[in-house]
N, C-alpha and C positions, 0 to 999 in steps of 0.2 A: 716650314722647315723645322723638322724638331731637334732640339737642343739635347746633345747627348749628357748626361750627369757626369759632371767631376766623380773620381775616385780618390782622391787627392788633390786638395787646396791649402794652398800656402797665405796667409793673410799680414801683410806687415808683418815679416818676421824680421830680427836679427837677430846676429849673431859677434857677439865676444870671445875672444883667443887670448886671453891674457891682458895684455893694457891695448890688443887692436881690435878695432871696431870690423869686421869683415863685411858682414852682411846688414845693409841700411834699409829692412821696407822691403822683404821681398815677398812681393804677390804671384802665385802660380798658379795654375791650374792642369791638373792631370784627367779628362776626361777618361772616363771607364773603356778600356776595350781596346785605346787607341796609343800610338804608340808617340808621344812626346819627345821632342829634341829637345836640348839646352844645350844653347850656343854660345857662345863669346870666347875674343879673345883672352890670352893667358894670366891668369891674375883677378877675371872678371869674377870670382865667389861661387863657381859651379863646384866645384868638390867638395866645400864647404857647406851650400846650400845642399847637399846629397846625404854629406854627414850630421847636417841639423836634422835634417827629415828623418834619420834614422837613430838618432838620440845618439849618436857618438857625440857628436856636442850639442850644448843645450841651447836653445834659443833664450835669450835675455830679454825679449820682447815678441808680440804677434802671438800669431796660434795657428797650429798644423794638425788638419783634420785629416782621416782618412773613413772613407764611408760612412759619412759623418761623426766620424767618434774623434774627438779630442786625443792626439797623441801629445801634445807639446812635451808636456810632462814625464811621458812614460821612457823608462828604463830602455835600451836597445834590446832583449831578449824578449822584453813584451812586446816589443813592435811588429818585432820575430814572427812572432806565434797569430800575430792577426794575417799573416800570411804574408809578408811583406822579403823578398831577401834583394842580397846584395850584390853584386861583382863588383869591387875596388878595381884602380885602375894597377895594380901590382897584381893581383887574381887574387890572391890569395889562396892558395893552395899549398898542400905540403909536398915538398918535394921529395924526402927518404921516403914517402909512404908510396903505395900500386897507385896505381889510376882507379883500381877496385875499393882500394881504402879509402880513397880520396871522397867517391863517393859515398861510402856508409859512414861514413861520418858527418855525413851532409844530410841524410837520412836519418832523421829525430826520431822517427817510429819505428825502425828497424835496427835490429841487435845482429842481424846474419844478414850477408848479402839476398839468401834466401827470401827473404821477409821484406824485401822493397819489391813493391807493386810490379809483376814482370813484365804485363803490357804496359810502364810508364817507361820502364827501360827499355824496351824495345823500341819504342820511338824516337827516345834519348839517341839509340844508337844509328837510329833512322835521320836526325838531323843532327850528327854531329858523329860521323862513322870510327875514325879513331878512337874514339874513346872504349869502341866495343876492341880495335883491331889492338889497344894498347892495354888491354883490361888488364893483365899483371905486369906491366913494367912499371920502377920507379917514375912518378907524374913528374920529376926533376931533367930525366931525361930527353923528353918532350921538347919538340920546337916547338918558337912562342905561337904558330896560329894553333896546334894542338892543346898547349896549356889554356890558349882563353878559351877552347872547345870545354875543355873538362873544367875549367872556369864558371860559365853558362851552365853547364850541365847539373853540376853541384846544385846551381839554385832552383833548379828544375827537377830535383831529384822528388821532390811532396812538390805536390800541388800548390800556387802561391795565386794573391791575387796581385801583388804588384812586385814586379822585378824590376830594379835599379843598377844602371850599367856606365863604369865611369871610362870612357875612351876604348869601349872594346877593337876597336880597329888601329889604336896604335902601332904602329910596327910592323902591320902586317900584310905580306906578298895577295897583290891583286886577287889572285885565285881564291887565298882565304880569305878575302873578304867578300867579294863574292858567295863564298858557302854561306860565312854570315849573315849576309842580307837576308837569304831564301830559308835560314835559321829560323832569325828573326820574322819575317812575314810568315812564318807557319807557323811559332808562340803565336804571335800577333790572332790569328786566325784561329787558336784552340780559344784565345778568349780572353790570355794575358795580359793585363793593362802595363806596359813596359816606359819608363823613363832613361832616357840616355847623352850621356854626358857623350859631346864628340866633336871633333879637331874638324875629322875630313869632312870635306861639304857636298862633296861627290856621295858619298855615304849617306849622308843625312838626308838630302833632297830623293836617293831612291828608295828611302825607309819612313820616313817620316809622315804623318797625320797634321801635328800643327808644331808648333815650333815657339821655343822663347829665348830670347836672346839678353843674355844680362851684360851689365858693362859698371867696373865700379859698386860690386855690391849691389845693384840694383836689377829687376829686368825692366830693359827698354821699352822692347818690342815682343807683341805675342800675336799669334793668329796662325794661320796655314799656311804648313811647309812648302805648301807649292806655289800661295801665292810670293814667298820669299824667295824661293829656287827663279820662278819665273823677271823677277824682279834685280835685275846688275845693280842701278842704282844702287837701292836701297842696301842689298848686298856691301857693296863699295862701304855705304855710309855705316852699316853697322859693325862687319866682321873686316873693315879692309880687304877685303877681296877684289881681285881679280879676274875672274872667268874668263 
């Protein structure tokens, strides 16, 4: 059986917020191409653990590689540029700007709409249709399953080799989530190695590759999502679930 290469590993990291200790020792691993869960309940260091990775905060300890290059250290706008982006779980997007703006702004190598890759938008607009059908309204305007559309999209606007996604399915009516799944498993299949922070487990188990599950600053439990989907017990014992 051969061993797919992490594209990101986590090694004894933590993490400090002031006088609180968050993250105690966390080990990750992000295999290349595959699209990673991180699980736990609320409080368990996932948004945390998302924003160490991304140098919004700094790790105090451990070391975080990505295609084997040492980030620990590096600034978030360099983390940027190795191809790495983000969707917070607020989206972060502007909302007095178009949905047209929202994008060339998320586009580093483009000064005119003109000048972003047209067959990379057409695809954009192929898995995530509103964003073409809303291309000049204010993105404020937007219901929430369309903001996280133009959310996603943003980070997909250049080519990236890791996209990081905090709770993209919050809030959002069955239908679009839905969309998103068939989003995601078509990133997933251009070749995106995708990490994602998420609540629903409905979600996770028909998206998911392998899965980790932290509890307490720590992760518990790592391995495949389906053997955890397939698994009540453990379910029960890690996330308190129910199914």
């Amino acid at each position: 059986m051969t061993t797919i290469p992490n594209l990101l590993t986590l090694s004894g990291v933590h993490t400090h917020i002031g006088a609180y200790h968050i993250l105690h020792g966390v080990d990750l691993h992000v295999p290349r191409g595959q699209l990673t869960m991180l699980l736990g309940r609320n409080g368990a260091g996932k948004t945390t653990t998302l924003r160490t990775i991304l140098g919004l905060w700094q790790a105090s300890a451990g070391r975080i590689t990505l295609a084997d290059q040492d980030i620990t250290r590096l600034h978030t706008p360099q983390i940027a540029h190795l191809g790495v982006a983000y969707v917070p779980e607020n989206m972060g997007i502007f909302a007095d700007l178009t949905v047209k703006e929202n994008m060339l702004l998320a586009a580093r190598s483009a000064q005119r709409v003109s000048q972003i890759d047209e067959a990379r938008l057409q695809w954009i607009f192929g898995l995530f249709p509103p964003v073409e059908k809303f291309w000049n309204h204010p993105a404020g305007k937007l219901s929430g399953g369309q903001k996280q559309m133009l959310a996603v999209a943003r980070a997909i606007v250049e080519p990236r080799e890791l996209l990081i996604i905090d709770e993209p399915s919050k809030g959002l009516a069955p239908a679009i989530i839905n969309n998103m799944i068939d989003a995601f498993g078509q990133l997933k299949a251009s070749g995106v190695t995708i990490l994602l922070v998420e609540q629903n487990f409905n979600f996770a188990k028909r998206l998911g590759d392998s899965v980790a599950v932290m509890d307490n600053g720590q992760v518990v439990h790592a391995g495949s999502m389906k053997a955890l989907a397939d698994d009540e017990a453990l379910q029960q014992e890690l996330l308190g679930l129910a199914i």
